[in-house]
C-alpha positions in Angstrom: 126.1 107.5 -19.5 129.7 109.0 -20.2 132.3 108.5 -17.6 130.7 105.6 -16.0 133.5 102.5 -15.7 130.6 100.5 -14.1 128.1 99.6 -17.4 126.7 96.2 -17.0 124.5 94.1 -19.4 121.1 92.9 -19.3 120.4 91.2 -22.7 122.2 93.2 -24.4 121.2 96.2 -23.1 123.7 98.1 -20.7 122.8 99.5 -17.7 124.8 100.9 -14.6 125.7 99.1 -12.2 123.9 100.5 -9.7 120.3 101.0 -10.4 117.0 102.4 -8.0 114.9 100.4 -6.1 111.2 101.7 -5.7 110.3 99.5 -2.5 108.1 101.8 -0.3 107.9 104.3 -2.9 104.4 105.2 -3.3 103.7 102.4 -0.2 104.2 99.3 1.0 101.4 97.0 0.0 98.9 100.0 -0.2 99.0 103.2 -1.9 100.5 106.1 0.0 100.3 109.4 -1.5 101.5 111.7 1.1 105.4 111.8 -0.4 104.5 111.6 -4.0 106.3 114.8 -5.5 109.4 114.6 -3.1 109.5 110.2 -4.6 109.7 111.6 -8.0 112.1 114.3 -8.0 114.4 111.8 -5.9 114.0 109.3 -9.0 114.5 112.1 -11.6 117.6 113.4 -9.9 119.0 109.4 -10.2 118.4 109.8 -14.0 119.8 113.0 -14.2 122.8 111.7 -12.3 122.9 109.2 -14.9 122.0 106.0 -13.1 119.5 104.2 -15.9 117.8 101.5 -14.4 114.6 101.5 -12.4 113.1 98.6 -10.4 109.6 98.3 -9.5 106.8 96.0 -9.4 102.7 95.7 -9.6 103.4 94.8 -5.8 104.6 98.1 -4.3 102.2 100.3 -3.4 99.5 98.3 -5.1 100.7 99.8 -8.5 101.7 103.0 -7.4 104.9 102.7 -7.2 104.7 102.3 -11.2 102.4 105.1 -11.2 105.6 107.4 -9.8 108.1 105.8 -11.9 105.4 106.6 -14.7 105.6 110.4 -13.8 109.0 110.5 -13.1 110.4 109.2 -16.8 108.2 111.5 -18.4 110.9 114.3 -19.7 113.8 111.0 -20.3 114.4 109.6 -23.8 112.7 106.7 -23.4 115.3 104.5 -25.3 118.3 105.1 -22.8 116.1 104.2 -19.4 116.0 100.4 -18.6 112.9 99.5 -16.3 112.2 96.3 -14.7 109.0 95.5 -13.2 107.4 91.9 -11.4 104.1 90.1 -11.7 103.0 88.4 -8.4 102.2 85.0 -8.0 98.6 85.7 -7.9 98.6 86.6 -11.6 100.6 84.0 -12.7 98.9 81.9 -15.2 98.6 82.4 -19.6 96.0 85.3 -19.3 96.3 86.7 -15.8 100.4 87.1 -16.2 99.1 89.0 -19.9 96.8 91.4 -17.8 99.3 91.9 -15.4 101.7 93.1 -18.1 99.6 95.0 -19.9 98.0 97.0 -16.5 101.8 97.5 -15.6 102.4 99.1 -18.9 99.7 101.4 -18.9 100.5 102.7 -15.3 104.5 102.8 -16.3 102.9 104.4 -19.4 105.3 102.6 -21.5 106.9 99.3 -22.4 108.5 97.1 -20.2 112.0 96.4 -20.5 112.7 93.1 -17.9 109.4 91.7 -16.3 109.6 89.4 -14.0 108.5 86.8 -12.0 108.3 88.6 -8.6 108.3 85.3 -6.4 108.2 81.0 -7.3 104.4 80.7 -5.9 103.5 77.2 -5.2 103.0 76.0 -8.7 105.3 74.5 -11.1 102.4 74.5 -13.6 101.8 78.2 -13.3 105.2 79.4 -13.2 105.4 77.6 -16.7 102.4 78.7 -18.3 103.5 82.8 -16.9 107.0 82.4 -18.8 105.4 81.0 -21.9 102.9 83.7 -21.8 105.5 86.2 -21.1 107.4 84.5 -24.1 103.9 86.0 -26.6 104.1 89.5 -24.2 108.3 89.9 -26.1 106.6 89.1 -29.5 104.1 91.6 -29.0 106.7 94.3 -27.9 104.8 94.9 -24.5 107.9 93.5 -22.5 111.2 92.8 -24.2 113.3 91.0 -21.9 112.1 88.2 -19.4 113.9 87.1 -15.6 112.9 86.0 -12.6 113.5 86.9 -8.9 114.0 85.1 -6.2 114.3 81.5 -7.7 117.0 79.0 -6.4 119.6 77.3 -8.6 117.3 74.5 -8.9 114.0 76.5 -9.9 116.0 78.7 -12.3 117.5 76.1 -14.0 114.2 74.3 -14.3 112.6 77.7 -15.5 116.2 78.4 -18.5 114.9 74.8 -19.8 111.1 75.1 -20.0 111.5 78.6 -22.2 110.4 78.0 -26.0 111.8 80.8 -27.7 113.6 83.1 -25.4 115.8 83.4 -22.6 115.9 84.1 -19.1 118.3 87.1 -18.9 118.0 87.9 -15.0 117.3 86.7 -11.3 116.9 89.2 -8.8 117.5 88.1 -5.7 117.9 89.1 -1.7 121.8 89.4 -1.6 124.5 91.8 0.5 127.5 91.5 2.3 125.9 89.9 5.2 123.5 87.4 2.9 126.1 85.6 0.2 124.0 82.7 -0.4 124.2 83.2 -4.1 128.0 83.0 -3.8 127.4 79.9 -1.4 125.3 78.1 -3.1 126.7 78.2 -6.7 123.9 80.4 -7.8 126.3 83.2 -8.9 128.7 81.0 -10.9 125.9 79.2 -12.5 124.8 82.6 -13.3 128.2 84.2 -14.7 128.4 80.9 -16.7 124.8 81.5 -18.5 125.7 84.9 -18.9 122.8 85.9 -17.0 122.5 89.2 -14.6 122.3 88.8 -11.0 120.2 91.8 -9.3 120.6 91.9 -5.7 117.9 93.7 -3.6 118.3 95.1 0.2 122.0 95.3 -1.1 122.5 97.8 2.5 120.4 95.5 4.9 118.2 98.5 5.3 121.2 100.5 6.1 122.6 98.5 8.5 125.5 97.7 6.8 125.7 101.3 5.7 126.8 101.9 9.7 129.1 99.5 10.0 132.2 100.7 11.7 134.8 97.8 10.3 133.1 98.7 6.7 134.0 102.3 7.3 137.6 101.7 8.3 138.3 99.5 4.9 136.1 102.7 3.0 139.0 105.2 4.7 141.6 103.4 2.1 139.6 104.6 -0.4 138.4 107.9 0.4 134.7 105.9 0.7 132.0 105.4 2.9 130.7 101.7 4.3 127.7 101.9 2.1 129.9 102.6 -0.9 132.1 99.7 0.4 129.1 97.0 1.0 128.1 98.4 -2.7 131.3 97.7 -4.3 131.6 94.4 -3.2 128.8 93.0 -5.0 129.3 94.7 -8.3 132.5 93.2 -8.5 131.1 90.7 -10.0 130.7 91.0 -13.3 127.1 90.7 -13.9 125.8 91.9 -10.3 123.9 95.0 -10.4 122.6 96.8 -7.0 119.2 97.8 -6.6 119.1 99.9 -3.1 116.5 102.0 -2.7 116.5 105.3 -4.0 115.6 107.1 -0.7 117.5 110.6 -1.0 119.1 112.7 -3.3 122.1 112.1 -0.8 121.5 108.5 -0.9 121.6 108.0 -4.5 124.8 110.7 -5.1 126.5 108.5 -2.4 125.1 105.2 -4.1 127.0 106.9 -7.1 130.3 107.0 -5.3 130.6 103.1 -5.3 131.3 102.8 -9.1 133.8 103.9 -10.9 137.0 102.0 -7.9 137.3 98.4 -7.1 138.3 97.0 -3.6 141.3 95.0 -3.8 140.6 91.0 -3.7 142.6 91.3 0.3 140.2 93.9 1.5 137.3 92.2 -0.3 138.1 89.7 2.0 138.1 92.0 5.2 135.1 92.9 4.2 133.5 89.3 4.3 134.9 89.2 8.0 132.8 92.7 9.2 129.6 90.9 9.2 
């Protein structure tokens, strides 16, 4: 963790500011096994690079994806890795959510550090009984921090006031350069004020943004590349963390090179105007 200006808090854990994204890692919706050994040495090169957080989720792959995140913390002290991992609306509910959890942990092979709620569903009801069973999962040291993703301001403020004994530390939520609805629609500042942590998935727009030619001319003040540009941006904020996928060892040495600098405020501006 030495020489990183770019630690960020979840509880009161810290984690960098740019974390790995296991999104097709292992599959999609169903398993695939065909890139298993090249997924995990791309996840334990992250680590070794020093980048501590993980994201996965019962979803991806249909479990597998926590299968190779499993594998790949193996030979890491357990204590200085951060991983987040998601329940789907289908197990939400008192004992499915507990099931959920517990069949996460034993393919992660370990505790959970953030679980969340991976999506709203179309229950209030359930989404209240899966926090207050997640609430028991933190007693029981199975999980020990609890978030959401992809909840509105609304939702999540509904969710912060139904908790009986803990605290919703996190939302992750869709959010890049070219999708600022959390800065739009007050969710961010509502955030910063709760002192909550803002994850943003598909940071890159699946690497769209990554190509973006008026991205890479701001980057050239810098000595940087548009990806490490569209990165910055958002973990500017003080409690954004990025979650692209970790696709490459090039990917995730270049996902490095965004911390560490900070665009001025003018060409965080320009930047806003390239998409």
């Amino acid at each position: 963790m030495q020489g990183f200006s770019d630690l960020k808090r979840i509880g009161d854990e810290k984690v960098t500011a740019i974390g790995m994204g296991t999104w097709g890692i292992g599959g999609y919706e169903s398993p695939d096994y065909s890139m298993d050994g090249e997924s995990v040495e791309v996840l334990r090169y992250g680590l070794k690079l020093g980048m501590n957080l993980i994201d996965t989720a019962e979803f991806y792959g249909a479990g597998h994806s926590e299968e190779l995140v499993g594998e790949a913390i193996k030979d890491f002290e357990r204590e200085e890795l951060f991983i987040i991992s998601k329940v789907w609306p289908t197990h939400f509910g008192y004992e499915k959510a507990k099931k959920a959890a517990r069949a996460s942990a034993k393919r992660l092979g370990t505790y959970i550090d953030l679980y969340l709620l991976h999506w709203p569903g179309d229950s209030w009801e359930k989404i209240e009984e899966t926090l207050h069973a997640l609430e028991e999962l933190v007693d029981e040291g199975l999980i020990r921090y609890i978030g959401v993703s992809n909840f509105d301001l609304e939702l999540l403020k509904r969710s912060q006031e139904a908790m009986r004994k803990y605290e919703i530390v996190a939302n992750e939520v869709k959010y890049s350069l070219r999708d600022r609805w959390p800065e739009t629609t007050g969710l961010l500042d509502y955030m910063k004020r709760e002192k909550m942590s803002l994850i943003a998935y598909t940071p890159l727009e699946k690497g769209t943004l990554a190509r973006n030619p008026c991205l890479a001319e701001i980057g050239k003040k810098y000595g940087k590349t548009a990806a490490q540009v569209t990165l910055n941006y958002l973990i500017w904020g003080e409690n954004v963390i990025a979650i692209p996928k970790a696709g490459s060892r090039g990917h995730l040495e270049e996902n490095l090179g965004a911390m560490g600098w900070r665009l001025s405020e003018e060409d965080r501006e320009k930047a806003r105007g390239c998409v």
